[in-house]
C-alpha positions as CSV (number, residue, x, y, z in Angstrom):
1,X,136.0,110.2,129.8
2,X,136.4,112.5,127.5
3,X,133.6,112.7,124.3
4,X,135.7,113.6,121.1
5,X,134.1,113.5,118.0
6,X,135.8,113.5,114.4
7,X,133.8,115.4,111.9
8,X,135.5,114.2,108.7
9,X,135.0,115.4,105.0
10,X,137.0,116.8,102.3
11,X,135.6,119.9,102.8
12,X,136.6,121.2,99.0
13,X,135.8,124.1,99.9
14,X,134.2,124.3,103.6
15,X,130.9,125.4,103.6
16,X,128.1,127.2,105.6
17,X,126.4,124.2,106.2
18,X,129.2,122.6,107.6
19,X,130.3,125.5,109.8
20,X,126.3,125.1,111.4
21,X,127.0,121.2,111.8
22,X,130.3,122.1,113.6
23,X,129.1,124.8,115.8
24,X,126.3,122.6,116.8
25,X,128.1,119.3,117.3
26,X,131.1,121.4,119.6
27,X,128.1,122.1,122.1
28,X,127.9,118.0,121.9
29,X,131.0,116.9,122.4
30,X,133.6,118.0,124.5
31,X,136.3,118.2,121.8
32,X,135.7,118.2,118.1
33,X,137.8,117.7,115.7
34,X,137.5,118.6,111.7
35,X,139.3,116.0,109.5
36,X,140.1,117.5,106.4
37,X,140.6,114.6,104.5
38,X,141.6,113.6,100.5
39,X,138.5,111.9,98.7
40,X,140.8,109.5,96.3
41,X,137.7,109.8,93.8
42,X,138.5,113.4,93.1
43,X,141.1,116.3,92.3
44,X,140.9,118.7,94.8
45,X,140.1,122.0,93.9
46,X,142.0,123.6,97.3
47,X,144.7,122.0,98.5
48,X,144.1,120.7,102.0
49,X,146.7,122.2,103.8
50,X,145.0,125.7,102.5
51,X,141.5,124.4,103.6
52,X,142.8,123.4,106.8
53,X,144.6,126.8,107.6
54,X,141.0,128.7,106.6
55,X,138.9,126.7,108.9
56,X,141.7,126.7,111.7
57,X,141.1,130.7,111.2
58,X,137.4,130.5,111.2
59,X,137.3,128.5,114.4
60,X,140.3,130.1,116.3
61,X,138.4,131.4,118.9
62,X,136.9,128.5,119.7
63,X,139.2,126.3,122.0
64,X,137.1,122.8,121.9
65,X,137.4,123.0,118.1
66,X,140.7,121.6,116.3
67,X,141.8,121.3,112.4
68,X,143.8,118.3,110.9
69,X,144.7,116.8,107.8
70,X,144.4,113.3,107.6
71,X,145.1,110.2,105.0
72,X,143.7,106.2,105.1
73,X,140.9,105.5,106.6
74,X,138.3,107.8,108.7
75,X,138.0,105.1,111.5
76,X,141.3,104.7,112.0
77,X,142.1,108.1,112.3
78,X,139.1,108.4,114.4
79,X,140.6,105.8,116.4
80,X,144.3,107.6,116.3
81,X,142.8,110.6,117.8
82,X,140.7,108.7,120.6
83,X,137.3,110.2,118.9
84,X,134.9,107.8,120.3
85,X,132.0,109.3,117.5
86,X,131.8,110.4,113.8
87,X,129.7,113.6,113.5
88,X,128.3,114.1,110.0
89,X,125.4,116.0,108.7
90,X,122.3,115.2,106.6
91,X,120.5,117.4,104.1
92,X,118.3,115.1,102.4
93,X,117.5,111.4,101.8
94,X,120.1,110.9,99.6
95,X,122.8,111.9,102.3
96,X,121.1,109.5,104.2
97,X,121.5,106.9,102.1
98,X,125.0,107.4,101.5
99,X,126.2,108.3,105.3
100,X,124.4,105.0,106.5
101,X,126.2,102.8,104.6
102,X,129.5,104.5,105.3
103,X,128.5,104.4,109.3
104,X,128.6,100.7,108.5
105,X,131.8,100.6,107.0
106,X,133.2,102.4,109.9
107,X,131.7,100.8,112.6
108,X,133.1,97.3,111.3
109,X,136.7,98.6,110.6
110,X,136.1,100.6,114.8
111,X,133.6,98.9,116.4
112,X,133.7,101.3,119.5
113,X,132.7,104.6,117.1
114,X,129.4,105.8,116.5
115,X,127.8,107.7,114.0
116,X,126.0,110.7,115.2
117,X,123.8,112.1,112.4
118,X,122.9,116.4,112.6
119,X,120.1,117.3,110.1
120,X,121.2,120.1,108.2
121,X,119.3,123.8,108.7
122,X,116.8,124.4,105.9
123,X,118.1,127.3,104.8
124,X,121.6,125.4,104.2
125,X,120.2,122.3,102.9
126,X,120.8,123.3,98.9
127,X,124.1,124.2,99.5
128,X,126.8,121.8,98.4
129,X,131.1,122.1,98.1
130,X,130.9,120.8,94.2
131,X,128.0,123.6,93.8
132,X,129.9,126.3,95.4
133,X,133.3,125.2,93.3
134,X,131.1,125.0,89.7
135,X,129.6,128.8,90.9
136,X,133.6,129.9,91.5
137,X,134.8,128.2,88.4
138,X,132.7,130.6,86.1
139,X,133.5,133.7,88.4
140,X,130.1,133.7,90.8
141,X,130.0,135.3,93.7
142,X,130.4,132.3,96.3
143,X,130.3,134.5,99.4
144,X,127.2,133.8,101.1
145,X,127.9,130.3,100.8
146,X,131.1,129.8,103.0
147,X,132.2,131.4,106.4
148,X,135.5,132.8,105.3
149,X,136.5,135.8,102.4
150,X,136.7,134.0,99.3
151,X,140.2,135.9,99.0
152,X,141.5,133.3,101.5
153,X,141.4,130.7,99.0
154,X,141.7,132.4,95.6
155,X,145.8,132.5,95.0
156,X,145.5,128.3,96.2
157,X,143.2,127.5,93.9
158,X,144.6,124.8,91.2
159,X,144.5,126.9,88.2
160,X,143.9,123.5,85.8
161,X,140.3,123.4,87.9
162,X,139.8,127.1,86.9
């Protein structure tokens, strides 16, 4: 059977960290999917169908990796797609905290998905999307902090989060 694993966020933007949690979990899993999803808790600051077209392009050479938008619940699209496990990572405690209660919540709404938890490299471990969008807001440079030219974003950006 095929292992397919769903590596869900809202990825607002996508960031270095995640690109080393997805280049780690596609030597894991056989298929991996990123689900670029709409947190209902915030305004986006690129729209997803932007973000998904970026990442697509960051991972185009890589065959086992896909790119999809999603809405409702991460365990049922999980369970749309036949992804058998959640892939998220960790960079502190506090992550932990968070994911393990939401690893919960999925496994009662799927029962057959698992959680599989990547610990974050060091180096990566400060970096967060809502950092990275406050740095870009005030005109920082953001580029060592994503995998992508921050031009490929720029013109989507919502100007009322500028």
């Amino acid at each position: 059977m095929k292992r397919i694993a769903l590596f869900p966020g809202s990825f607002d933007p996508f960031t270095n960290g995640h690109y080393d949690v997805v280049l780690r979990g596609a030597h894991l899993f056989d298929e991996l999917i990123i689900a670029v999803g709409n947190n209902t808790t915030k305004q986006r600051y690129i729209p997803v169908e932007r973000m998904v077209q970026v990442i697509e392009d960051v991972f185009k050479e890589q065959p086992n990796i896909k790119v999809q938008s999603y809405k409702g619940l991460t365990a049922e699209f999980a369970r749309e797609k036949g992804a058998r496990f959640l892939l998220r990572g960790l960079r502190n405690t506090t992550d932990f905290e968070y994911e393990n209660t939401i690893a919960s919540a999925n496994r009662h709404v799927n029962p057959e998905l698992e959680t599989v938890f990547l610990i974050t490299a060091p180096r990566l471990a400060a970096i967060s999307s809502s950092i990275i969008r406050e740095i870009h807001r005030f005109g920082g440079n953001v580029d060592e902090f994503i995998p992508f030219p921050i031009s490929a974003i720029e013109d989507s950006v919502s100007p009322q989060n500028l």
